[in-house]
N, C-alpha and C positions, 0 to 999 in steps of 0.2 A: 517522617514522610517528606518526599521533596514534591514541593507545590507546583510548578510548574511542568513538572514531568505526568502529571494527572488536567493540567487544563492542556498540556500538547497532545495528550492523546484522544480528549474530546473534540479536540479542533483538528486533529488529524481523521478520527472515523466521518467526520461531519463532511471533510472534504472526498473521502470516499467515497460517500452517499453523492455528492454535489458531481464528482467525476462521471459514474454511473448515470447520474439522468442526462449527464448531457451526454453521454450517449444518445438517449432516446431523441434527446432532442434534433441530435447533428444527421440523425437516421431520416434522410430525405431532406433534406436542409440545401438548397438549392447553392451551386460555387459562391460566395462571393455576396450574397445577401445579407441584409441585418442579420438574420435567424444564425447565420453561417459564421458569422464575424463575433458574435457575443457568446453565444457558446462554445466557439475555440476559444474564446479569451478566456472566461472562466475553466475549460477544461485545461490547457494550458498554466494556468497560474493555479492549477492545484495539481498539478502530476506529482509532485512531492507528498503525497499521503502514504503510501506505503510505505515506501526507502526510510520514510519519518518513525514508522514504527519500528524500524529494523535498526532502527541508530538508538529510540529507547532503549530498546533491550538489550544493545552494543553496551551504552551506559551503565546500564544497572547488572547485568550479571557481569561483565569482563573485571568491577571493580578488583583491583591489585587487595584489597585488606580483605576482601573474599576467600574463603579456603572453601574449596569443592571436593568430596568424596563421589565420583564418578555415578557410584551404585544406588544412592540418595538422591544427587540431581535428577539422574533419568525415571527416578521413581516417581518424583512431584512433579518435576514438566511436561513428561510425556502421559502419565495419568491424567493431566489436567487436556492435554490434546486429541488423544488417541478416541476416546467416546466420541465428543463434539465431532471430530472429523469422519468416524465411520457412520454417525446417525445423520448429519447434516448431508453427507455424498449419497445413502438413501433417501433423501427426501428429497434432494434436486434432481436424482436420474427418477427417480418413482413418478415427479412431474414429468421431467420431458419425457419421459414413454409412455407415459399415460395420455399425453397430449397425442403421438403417433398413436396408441390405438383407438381413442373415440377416432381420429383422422382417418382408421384402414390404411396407415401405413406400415410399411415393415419394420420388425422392430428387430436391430443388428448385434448380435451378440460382440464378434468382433470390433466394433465400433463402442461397443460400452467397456468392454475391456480398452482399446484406446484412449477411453475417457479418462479410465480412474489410471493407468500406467503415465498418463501425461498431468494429471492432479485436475482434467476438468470438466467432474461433473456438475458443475454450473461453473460462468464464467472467471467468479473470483474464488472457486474453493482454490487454486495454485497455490495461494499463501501458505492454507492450512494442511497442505500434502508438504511445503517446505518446510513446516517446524520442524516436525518431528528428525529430519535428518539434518536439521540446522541445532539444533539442540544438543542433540549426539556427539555436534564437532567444540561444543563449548569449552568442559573443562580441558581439552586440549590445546585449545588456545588462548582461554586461561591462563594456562600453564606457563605458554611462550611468550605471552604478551608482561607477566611477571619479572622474565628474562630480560628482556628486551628495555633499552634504551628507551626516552621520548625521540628520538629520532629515528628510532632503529623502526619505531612501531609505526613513525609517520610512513616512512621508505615501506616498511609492511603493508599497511594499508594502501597506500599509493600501488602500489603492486596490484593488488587481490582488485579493486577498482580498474585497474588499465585491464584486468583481465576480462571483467564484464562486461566492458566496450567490445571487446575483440567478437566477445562471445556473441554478442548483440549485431553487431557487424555480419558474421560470420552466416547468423541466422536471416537476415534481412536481406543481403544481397545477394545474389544467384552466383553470384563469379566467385564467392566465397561461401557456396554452400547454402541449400536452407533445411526446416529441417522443426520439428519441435523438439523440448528439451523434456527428458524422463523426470516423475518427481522425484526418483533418487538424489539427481546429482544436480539437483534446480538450487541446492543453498548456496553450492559454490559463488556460483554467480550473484548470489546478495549478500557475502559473506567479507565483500568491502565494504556494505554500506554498516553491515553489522560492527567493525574492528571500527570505522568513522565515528559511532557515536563514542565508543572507548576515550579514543583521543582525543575528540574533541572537549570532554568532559574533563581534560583532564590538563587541556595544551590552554593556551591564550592566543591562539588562532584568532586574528582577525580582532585584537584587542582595540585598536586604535578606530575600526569601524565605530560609529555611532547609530543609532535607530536610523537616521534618517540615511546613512549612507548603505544599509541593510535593506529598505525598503527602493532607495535607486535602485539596485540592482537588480532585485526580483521583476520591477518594474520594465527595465531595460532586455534582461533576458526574453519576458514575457514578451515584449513588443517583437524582438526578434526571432523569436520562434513564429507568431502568428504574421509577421511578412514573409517570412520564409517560407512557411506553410504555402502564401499566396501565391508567390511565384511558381513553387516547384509545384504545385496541384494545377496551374496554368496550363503549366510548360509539359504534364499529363506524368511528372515523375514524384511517385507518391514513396517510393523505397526510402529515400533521405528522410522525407516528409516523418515515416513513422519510425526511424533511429532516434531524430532530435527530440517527439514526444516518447518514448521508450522509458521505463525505470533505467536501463541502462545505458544513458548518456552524459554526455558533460551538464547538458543545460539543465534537466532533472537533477543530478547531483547537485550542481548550483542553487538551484533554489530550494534542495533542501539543507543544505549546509546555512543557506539564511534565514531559514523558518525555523532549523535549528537554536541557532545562535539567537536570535530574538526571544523564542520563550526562554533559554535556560540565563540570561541577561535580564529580561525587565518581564517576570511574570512569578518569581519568584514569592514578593513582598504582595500577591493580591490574598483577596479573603477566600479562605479555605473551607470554611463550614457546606460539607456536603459534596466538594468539588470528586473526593475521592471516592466517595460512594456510586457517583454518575460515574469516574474514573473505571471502575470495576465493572462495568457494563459498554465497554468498549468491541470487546470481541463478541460478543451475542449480538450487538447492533452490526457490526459487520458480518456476522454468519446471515441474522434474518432479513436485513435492509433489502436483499431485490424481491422477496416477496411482494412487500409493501411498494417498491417502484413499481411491479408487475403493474399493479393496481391505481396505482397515485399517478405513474410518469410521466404523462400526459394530459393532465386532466383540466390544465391550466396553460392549454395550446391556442385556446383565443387572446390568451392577454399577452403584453409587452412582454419578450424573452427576456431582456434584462430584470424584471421583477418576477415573474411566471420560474422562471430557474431553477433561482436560487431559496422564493418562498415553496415551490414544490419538494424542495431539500431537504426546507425544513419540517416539513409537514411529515417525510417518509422518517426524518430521523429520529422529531420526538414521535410518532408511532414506535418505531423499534426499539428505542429506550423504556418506552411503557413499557411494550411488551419484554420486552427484558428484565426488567426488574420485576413483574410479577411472577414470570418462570421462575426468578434465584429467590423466592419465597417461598416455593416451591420443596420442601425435602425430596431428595433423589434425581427428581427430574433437572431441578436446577444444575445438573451436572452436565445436560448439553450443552452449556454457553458457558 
């Protein structure tokens, strides 16, 4: 087992929990206010929790001493996906319709077809409409990434990355088209950050960096995005504003290539006992987590944002770990998460 690839991916869903409230939080959160300034900063200084996940699993299936039979891969990965994703998309459209009709509103066929052709019936299933055709493309670039140079795969990567900016571009600004993206062809676009965890895992990128010069930077970006934010929300031009926090930007890739490099560096040598058992209940705390925000996200709106946050986070996260781990106790059922 490698250790620190199970404490990044606890510290990674945890920051997807912490993303998501501050949602709730920045919802009515007046320009410019304390409320408005602390929770960009923490939302900000976690946008790296997905891309984080996509460079794990960069890391661990692209390995070169890997041999993959195409017809086995898709039988473990997509069997382990394909349930989780069709029970969990009924349970989030069964609430939000249900919500429309105690309300006597109308309830749109074409609009639910929308949903699921776009991957979102609820806000963060997208992920889980992208595995399954990000999965698909593995042993194939498996295959080329085997071929391929350290350099050839950086110039690779670098590629498929310049792509998702484009893409991200493309979708955000009006003079370059907008437009939502189908879940078929949504891996493409993360399918830089996926080839990044490869090489990274494998290059001495960034070897001379030390801890403290990994924590500059996160630090420095984060400042720079949340004046940036200031300005352009000012100045009433919010388009930029939502590129630079986007999964597919430079300043996101940034800080996750340092959130990268940090655990797989100084987290390796920590104590293990049990880390990868809470490991294993990563994606059910990410399928069930906005349940329990539903309910928690706010509940801790009188007190200080800077505390109220981030222990609201924590309260929804270990709820969904609970709940998680009693589900995979579960024979049969524990096959939703």
């Amino acid at each position: 087992m490698i250790v620190w690839v199970d404490y990044l991916r606890l510290f990674a869903v945890f920051a997807v929990v912490l993303s998501h409230t501050c949602f709730r939080w920045l919802d009515g959160a007046e320009f410019g206010t304390y409320d408005w300034w602390i929770a960009g900063t923490f939302y900000a200084s976690f946008r790296w929790s997905v891309p984080i996940f996509l460079m794990i699993s960069g890391f661990l299936l692209l390995d070169s001493q890997k041999k993959y039979a195409p017809t086995e891969f898709y039988r473990r990965r997509l069997m382990k996906t394909i349930l989780p994703l069709f029970f969990w998309s009924v349970f989030y459209l069964f609430l939000r319709y249900e919500k429309k009709v105690v309300k006597n509103e109308a309830v749109s066929i074409s609009v639910l077809v929308s949903d699921l052709l776009h991957g979102t019936p609820e806000y963060h299933m997208w992920y889980l409409f992208m595995l399954p055709t990000l999965y698909l493309a593995v042993p194939f670039v498996h295959r080329l990434l085997v071929c391929l140079s350290e350099k050839e795969a950086d110039l690779f990567c670098t590629f498929l990355l310049g792509l998702t900016f484009v893409s991200q571009l493309c979708r955000q600004f009006p003079v370059f088209g907008t437009g939502k993206t189908l879940f078929i062809n949504m891996f493409v676009e993360y399918l830089g950050y996926f080839v990044l965890g490869h090489c990274l895992g494998r290059s001495q990128f960034g070897a001379r960096l030390r801890l403290i010069h990994l924590f500059s930077i996160l630090l420095i970006i984060v400042m720079l995005m949340m004046l940036t934010r200031y300005v352009l929300s000012a100045s009433g031009d919010s388009g930029f504003v939502s590129f630079l926090f986007s999964f597919n930007s430079p300043t996101v890739l940034a800080l996750s290539i340092c959130i990268f490099l940090i655990f797989m560096r100084y987290f390796n040598l920590l104590p293990y006992a049990g880390v990868h058992r809470l490991g294993g209940t990563t994606l059910g705390v990410y399928l069930v987590h906005p349940v329990f925000l539903s309910v928690f996200g706010k509940s801790l709106a009188g007190f200080d944002t800077i505390f109220a946050l981030p222990l609201t986070s924590a309260v929804v996260f270990a709820l969904s770990i609970s709940f998680v781990l009693i589900v995979q106790a579960i024979p049969y059922i524990r096959r939703i998460i």
